[in-house]
N, C-alpha and C positions, 0 to 999 in steps of 0.2 A: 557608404559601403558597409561602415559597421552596423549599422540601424538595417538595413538591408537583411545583414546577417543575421540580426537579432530579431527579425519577423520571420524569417525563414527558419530558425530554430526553433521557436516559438509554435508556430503551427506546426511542424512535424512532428514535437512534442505532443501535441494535443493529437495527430492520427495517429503515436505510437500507443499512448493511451485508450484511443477509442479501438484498439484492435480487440474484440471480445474473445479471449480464449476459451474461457469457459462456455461460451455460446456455442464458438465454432467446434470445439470439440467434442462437445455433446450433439449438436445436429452430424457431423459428418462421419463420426466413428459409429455412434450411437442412434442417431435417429432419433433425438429427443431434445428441448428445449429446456436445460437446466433452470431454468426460471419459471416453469410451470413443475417445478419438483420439489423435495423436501423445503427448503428455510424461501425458497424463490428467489437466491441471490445468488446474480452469477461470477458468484469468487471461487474461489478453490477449496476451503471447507464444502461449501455445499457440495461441488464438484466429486469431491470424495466420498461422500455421504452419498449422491445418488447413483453417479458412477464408478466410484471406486478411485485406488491408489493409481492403478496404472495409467486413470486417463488425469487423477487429481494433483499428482504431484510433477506432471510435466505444465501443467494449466499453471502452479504456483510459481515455480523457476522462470516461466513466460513473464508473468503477469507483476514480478520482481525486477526481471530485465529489463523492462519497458518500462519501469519505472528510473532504474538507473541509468538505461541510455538516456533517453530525457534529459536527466540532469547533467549530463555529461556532454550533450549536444552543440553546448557553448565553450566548450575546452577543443572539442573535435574541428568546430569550425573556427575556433579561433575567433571568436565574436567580441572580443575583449582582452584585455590584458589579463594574463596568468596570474592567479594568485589577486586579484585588484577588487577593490568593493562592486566595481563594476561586473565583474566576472560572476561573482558569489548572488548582484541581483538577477543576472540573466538564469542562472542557476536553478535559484528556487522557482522564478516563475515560467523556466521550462518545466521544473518539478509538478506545479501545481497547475498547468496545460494537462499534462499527463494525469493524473488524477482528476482532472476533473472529466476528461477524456475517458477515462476508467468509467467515471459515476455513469456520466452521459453521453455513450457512445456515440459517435456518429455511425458506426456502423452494426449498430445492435438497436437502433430505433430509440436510441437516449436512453434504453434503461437498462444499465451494470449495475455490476457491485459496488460493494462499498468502501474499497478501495485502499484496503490493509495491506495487501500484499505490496502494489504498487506505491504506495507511502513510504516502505522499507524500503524499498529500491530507490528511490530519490532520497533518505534520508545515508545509505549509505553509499550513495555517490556525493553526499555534500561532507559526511563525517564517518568513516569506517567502521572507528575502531569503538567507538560509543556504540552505530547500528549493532555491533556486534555483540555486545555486552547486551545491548537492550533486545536482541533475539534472545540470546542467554536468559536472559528473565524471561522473557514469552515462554522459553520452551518450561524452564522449572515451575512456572505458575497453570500452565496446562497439564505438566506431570501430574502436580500437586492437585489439583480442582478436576481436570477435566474438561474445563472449558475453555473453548477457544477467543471465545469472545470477552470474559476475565483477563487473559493471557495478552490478547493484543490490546486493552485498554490499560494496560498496567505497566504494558511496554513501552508504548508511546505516550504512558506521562510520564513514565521514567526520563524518557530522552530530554526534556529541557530541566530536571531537577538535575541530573547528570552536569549538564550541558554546565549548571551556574553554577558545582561546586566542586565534582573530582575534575573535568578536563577544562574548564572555565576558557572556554573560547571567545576572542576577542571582537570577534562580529556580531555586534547586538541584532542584525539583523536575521542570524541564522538564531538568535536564541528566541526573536519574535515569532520565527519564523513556524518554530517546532510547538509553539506554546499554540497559536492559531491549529496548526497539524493535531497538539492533542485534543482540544475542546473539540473540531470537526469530528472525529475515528468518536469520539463522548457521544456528541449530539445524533451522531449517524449508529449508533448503538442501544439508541435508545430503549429500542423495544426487547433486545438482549438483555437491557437491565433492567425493565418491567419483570419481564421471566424468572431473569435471578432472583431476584428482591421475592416473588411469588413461591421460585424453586420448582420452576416449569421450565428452566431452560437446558433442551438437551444437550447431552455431554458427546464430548469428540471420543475422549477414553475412558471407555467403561470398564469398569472396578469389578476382576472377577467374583462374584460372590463365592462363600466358604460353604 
């Protein structure tokens, strides 16, 4: 029954991930495939960028949720003991169903975003009050620069340095867990930090000029 539980969590993790927001709400509000537009990724910066706040920042809340239900999925169905090493594996690999569900939609033809949004939302359904600090930084390093993609690669390697010295949690495998999370959000940025590094990569908020 529990093994049961834990594949049935398991993939509806992976369909809550593959739900494409930012597809569906650019084809259906909009009449346009956010993937054939600005950066070609269908997350919610770009969403903003080609469509705007009003359709960008309900795509981001989406695309957070379903990350956090995900990880949550295994508390909901009771697929494990509360609180048990058991729990916290089912956890992360609903977590990483969903993001990978994100990258490779089943219902967007396999090709999402990259899956920032939905990373926050699994990391704060497994640790809150860390996610929360480490939005805290995303936002101050996006005030400060501009970019979104500095911002969320600075966030999520915050979270496992975090993780090993102010709130020193005693599951090595959520600290593996976040370390694998930052090198991916790294490797899947890559060409963000080509740009940077060149000083090609456009800014989310631009700096009124004087």
């Amino acid at each position: 029954m529990v093994i049961s539980l834990s594949v049935v969590a398991v993939v509806l993790a992976y369909l809550a991930g593959s739900i494409p927001s930012a597809v569906w709400a650019g084809k259906i509000f909009h009449g346009i495939d956010v993937r054939e537009h600005g950066s070609g990724n269908a997350g919610a910066t770009n969403t903003v960028r080609v469509l705007g706040w009003k359709t960008g920042i309900p795509v981001l809340i989406f695309d957070l949720f379903k990350g956090w239900l995900a990880a949550m999925l295994p508390r909901f169905l009771v697929a494990a003991p509360e609180g048990s090493e058991q729990m916290m594996v089912l956890q992360i690999v609903c977590g990483l169903a969903a993001i990978i569900g994100h990258v490779f939609p089943l219902f967007a033809g396999f090709r999402g975003g990259k899956g920032v949004a939905t990373t926050f939302g699994v990391l704060l359904a497994l640790h809150p009050l860390l996610t929360l600090t480490c939005a805290g930084i995303f936002l101050l390093v996006l005030l400060l620069s501009g970019y979104v993609s500095l911002g969320s690669m600075i966030a999520v390697t915050m979270f496992p340095v975090l993780l090993l010295t102010l709130f020193r949690t005693p599951s090595r495998l959520l600290v593996v867990f976040s370390v694998v999370v930052a090198v991916a959000v790294i490797i899947t940025h890559s060409k963000n930090i080509r740009r940077l590094l060149r000083g090609e990569e456009k800014k989310f908020i631009r700096k009124k000029k004087d």
